[in-house]
C-alpha positions in Angstrom: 45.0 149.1 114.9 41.9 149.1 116.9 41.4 145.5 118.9 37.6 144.4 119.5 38.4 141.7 121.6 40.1 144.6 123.8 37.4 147.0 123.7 35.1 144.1 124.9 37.6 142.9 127.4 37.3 139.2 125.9 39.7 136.3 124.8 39.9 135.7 121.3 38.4 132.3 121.6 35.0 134.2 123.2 32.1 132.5 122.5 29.5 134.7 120.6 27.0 134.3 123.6 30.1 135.4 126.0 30.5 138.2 123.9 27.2 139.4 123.3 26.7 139.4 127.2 30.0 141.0 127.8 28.8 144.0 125.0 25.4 144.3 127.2 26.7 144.5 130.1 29.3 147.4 128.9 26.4 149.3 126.8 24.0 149.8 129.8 27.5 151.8 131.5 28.0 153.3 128.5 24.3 154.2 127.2 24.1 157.9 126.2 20.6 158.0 127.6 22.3 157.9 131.2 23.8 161.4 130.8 22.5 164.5 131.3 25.9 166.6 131.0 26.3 167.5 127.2 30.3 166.4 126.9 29.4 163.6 128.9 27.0 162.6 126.7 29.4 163.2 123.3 31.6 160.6 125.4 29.3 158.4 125.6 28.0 158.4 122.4 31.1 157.8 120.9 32.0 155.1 123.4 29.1 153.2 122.4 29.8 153.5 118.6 32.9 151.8 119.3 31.2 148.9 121.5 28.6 148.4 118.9 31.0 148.5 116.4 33.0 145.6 117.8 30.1 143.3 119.2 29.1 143.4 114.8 32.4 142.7 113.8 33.3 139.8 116.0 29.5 138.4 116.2 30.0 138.0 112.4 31.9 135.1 111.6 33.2 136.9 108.1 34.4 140.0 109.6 35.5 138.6 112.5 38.0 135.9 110.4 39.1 139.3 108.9 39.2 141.0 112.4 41.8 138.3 113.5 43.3 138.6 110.4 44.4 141.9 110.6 45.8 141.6 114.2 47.9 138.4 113.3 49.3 140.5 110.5 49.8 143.8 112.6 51.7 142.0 115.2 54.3 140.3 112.8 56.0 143.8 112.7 56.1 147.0 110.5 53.1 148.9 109.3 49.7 147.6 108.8 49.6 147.4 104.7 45.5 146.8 103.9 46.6 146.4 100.3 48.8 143.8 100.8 45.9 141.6 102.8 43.6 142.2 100.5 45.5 140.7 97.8 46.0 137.5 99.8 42.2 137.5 99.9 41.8 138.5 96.2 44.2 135.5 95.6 41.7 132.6 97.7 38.4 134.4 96.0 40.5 133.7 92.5 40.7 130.1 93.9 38.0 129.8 95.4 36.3 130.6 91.6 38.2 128.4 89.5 37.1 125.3 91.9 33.6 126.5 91.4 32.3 127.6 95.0 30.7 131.0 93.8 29.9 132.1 97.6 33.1 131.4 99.1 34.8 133.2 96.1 31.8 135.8 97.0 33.2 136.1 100.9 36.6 136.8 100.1 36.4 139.1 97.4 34.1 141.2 99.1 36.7 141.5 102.3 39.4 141.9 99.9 37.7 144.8 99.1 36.8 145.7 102.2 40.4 146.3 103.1 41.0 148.1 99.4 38.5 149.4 97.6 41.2 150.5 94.9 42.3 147.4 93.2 39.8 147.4 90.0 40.8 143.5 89.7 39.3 142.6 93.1 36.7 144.8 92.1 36.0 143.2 88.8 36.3 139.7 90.3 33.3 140.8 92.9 31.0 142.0 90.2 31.6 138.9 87.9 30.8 136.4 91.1 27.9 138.6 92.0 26.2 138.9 88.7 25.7 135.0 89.3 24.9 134.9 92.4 20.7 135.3 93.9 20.3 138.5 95.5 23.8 139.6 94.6 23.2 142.6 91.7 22.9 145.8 93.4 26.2 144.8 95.9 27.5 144.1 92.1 25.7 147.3 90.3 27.9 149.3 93.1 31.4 147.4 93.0 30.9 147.2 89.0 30.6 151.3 89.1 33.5 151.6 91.4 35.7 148.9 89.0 34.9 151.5 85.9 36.3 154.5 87.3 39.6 152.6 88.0 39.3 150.9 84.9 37.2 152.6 82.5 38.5 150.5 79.2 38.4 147.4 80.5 35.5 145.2 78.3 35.1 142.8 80.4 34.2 145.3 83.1 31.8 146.4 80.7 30.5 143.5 80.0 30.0 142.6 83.6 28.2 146.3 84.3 25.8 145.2 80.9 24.9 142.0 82.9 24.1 144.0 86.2 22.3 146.3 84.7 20.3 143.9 83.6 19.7 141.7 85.7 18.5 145.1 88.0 16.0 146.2 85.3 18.1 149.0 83.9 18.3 148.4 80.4 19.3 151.6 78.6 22.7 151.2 80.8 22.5 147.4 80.1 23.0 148.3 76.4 25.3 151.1 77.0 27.7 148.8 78.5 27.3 146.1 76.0 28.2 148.6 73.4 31.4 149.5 75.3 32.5 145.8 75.8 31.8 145.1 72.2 33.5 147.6 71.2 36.8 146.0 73.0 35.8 142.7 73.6 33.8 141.9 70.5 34.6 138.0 69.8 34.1 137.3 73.0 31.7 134.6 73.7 29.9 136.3 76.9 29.4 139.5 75.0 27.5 137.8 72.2 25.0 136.1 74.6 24.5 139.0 76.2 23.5 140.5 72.6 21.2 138.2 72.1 19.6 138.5 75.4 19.7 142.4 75.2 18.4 142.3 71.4 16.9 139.3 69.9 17.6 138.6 66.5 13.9 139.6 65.6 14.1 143.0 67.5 17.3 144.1 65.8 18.9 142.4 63.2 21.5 145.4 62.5 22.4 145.2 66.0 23.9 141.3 66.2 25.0 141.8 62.5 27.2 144.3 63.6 28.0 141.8 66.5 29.2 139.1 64.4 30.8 141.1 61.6 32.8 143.3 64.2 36.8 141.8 63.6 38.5 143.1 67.0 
């Protein structure tokens, strides 16, 4: 797998100023500006995709804990699996929940799926944090649409997308969803709330009494 700290010719204990200088001083060698020749040029573009590439990733303390990550794992022998990491971040985001710290549970579902972007759990779990989180929807209107093509029964998936939706101003798909998770999920406690916030008991009656008379 591709090494950062290599590319940059630093330690792994760098300093971000060390390695901000180090990138700097590589970029104006590898600037595509300097070039003239057209393949020498290509080169050089590509060559500083990669040094930009790994100054973000190891300037970022999130995707730099990942970055290190993934070479401890690499190095313990065998193939990479990106699955198999992201299901040991899926499992401290899960943790991270249930003990009630929303943004750390935030930080490692989103690099779980950053390493797979298949598991509809992880995906699931990412929308549910973001739909309480400030600032969080659209990152959650995207993972919540990626969860439903994995997981297209899944109610609570629904029921998360309704929420989104919402909270993004889309309301027609808000109360699309909602029908979908009521029509799964109906008793549950979440979906009913949702109801009422979609459609007040004075807007539409019919609606919550089909709500509360639904019996799974």
């Amino acid at each position: 797998m591709t090494n950062y700290y290599e590319i940059l010719g630093v330690s792994r204990d760098a300093a971000e100023a060390v390695i901000r200088d180090r990138f700097r001083a590589l970029a104006r060698d590898a600037h595509p500006d300097r070039f003239t020749d057209a393949a020498k040029k290509a080169e050089a573009e590509a060559r500083f995709q990669v040094l930009t590439e790994a100054v973000n990733v190891l300037t970022n303390p999130q995707r730099r804990k990942a970055h290190d990550f993934d070479l401890d794992k690499g190095s313990g022998g065998g193939a990479f699996d990106p699955a198999a990491v992201a299901k040991v971040y899926l499992a401290k985001g899960v943790k991270a929940y249930r003990e009630g710290d929303l943004l750390g549970a935030f930080q490692q579902f989103d690099l779980s799926v950053h390493h797979w972007g298949k598991d509809a759990k992880a995906l699931h779990y990412l929308a549910l944090v973001c739909s309480r989180l400030p600032g969080k929807a659209r990152r959650g209107v995207e993972v919540v649409e990626a969860a439903l093509k994995l997981d297209p029964e899944n109610g609570a998936v629904h029921r998360e997308a309704s929420r989104l939706y919402l909270q993004v101003g889309l309301r027609t798909k808000a109360e699309r969803h909602l029908q979908e998770a009521l029509d799964r999920i109906p008793e549950d406690g979440d979906v009913q709330k949702l109801a009422n916030e979609l459609r007040p008991p004075s807007e539409n009656k019919g609606f919550l009494g089909g709500l509360f008379g639904r019996k799974g």
